[in-house]
N, C-alpha and C positions, 0 to 999 in steps of 0.2 A: 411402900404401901403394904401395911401384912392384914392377910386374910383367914380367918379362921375357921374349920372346919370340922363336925364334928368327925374325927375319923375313927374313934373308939367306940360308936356305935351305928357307924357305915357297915355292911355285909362287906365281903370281897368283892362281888358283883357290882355293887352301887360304887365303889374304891374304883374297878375297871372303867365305867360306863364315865365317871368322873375324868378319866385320863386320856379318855378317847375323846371327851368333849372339851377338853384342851388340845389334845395333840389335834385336833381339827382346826379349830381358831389358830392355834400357831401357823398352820401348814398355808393358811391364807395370808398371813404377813410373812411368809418365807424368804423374800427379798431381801430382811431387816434384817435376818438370823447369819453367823458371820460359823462356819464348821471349822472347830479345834483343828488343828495340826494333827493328833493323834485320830482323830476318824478318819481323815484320810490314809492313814498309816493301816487302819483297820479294815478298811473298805478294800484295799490291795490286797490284804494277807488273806480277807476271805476271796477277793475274785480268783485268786489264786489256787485256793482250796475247794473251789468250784470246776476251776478248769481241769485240775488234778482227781476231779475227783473223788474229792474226802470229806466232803459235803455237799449237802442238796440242799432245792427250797422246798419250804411248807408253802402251803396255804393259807393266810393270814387268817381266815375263820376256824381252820384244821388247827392250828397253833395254837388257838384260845380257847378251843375248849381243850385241848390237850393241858394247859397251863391249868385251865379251871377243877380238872380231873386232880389233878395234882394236888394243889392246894385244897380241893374236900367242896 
């Protein structure tokens, strides 16, 4: 099934609000969703880089506008 969208004259902002309004529906059938091999590999290397130290967390709302600064 493909779906088309106009994303050449989406803002950035309506692009984000669009990914969140999926990654939400996703997050409710998460049972379905089966995680690569390699996230797991990734999820280690940061818990790791967490306990050591050499990275911290954001704030998920701190993080988007920090992205959004970025991008303009």
């Amino acid at each position: 099934m493909a779906y088309s969208l106009p994303l050449t004259t989406m803002s950035v902002s309506e692009k984000i609000q669009m990914m969140e309004t999926l990654w939400e529906n996703l997050t409710q059938q998460s049972q379905d969703i089966t995680s690569p091999t390699w996230h797991q590999d990734l999820l280690l290397q940061r818990e790791k880089s967490l306990e050591n130290q050499q990275d911290q967390f954001v704030d998920w709302n701190e993080a988007k506008k920090q992205i959004l600064n970025r991008i303009g």
